[in-house]
Backbone as JSON, one array per atom type, in Angstrom:
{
  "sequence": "XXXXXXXXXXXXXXXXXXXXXXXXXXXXXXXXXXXXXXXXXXXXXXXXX",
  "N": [[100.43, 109.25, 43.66], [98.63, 111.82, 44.92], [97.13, 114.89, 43.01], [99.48, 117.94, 42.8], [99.37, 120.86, 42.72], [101.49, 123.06, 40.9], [102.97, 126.58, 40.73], [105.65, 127.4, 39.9], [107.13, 127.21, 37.03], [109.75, 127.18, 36.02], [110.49, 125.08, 37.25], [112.03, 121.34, 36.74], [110.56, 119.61, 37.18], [107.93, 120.42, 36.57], [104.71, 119.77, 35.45], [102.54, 121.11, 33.23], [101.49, 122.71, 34.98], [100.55, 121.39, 37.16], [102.94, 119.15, 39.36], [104.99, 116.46, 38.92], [106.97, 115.35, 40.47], [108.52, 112.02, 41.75], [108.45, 111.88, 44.57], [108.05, 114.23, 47.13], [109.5, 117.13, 48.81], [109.25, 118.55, 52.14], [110.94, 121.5, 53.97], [112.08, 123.01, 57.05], [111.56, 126.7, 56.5], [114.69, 128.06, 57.93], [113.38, 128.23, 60.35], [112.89, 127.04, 63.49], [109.83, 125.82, 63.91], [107.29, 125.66, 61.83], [104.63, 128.3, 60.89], [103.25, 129.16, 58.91], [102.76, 128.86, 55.36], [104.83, 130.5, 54.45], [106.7, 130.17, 55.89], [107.83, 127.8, 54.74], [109.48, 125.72, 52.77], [110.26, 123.9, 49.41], [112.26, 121.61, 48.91], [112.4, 119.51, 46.96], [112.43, 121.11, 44.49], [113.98, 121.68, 41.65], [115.94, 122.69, 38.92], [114.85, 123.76, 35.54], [116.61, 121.71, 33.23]],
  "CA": [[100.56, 110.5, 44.38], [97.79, 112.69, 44.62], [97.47, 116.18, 41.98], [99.4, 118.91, 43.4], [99.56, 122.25, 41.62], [102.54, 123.9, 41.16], [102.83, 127.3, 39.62], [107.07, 127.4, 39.4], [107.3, 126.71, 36.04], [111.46, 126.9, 35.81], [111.24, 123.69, 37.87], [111.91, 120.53, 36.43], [108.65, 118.54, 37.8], [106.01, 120.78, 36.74], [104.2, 119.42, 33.99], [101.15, 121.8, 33.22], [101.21, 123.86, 36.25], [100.77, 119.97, 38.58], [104.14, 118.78, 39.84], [105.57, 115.04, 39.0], [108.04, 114.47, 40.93], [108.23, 111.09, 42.4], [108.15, 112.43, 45.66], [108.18, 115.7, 47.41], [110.03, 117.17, 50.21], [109.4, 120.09, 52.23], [111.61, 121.57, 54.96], [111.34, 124.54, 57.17], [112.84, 127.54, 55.91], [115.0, 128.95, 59.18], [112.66, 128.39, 61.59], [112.68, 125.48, 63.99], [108.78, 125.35, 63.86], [106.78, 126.79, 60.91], [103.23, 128.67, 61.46], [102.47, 129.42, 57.92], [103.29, 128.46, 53.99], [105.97, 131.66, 54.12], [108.23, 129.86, 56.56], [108.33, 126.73, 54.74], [110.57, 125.61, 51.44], [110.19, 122.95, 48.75], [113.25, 120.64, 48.59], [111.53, 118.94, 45.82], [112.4, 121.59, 43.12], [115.11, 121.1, 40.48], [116.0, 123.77, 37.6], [114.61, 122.73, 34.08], [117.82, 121.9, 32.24]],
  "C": [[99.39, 111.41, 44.0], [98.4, 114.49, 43.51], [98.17, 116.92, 42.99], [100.32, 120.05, 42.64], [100.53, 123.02, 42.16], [102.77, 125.02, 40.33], [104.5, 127.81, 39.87], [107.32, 126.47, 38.26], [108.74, 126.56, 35.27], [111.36, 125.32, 36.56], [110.85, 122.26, 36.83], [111.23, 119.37, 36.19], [107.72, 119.03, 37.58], [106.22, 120.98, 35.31], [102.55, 120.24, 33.9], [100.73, 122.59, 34.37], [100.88, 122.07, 37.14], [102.36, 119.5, 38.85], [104.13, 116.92, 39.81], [106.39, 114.67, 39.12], [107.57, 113.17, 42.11], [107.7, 110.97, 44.18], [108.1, 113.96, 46.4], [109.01, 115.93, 48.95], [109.89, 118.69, 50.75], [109.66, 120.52, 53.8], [111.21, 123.23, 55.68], [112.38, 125.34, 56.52], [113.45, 128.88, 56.77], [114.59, 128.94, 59.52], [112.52, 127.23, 62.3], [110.92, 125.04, 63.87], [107.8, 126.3, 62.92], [105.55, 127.24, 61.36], [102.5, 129.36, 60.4], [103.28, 128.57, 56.65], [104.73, 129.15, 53.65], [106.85, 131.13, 54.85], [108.37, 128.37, 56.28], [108.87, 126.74, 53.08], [110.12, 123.96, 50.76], [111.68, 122.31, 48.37], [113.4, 120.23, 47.7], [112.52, 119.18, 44.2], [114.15, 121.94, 42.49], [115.09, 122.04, 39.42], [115.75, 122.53, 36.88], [116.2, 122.62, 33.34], [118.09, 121.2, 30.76]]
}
């Protein structure tokens, strides 16, 4: 999987500010069609526990 920098550091996948989770998922957030970064959501992220 290519680097990709994540600066939510409560989540469970980010190791050093990059993200290692096996995969990623990212959905819109309420909008049937997004048109920026602000109307979309990371699925992905997991509290550290």
């Amino acid at each position: 999987m290519p680097n990709i920098k994540c600066s939510v550091t409560e989540c469970e996948y980010n190791s050093n500010v990059k993200c290692d989770a096996p995969m990623i998922q990212v959905e819109h957030n309420g909008v049937p069609q997004s048109k920026n970064s602000d109307q979309t959501k990371c699925e992905t992220f997991k509290p550290k526990g």
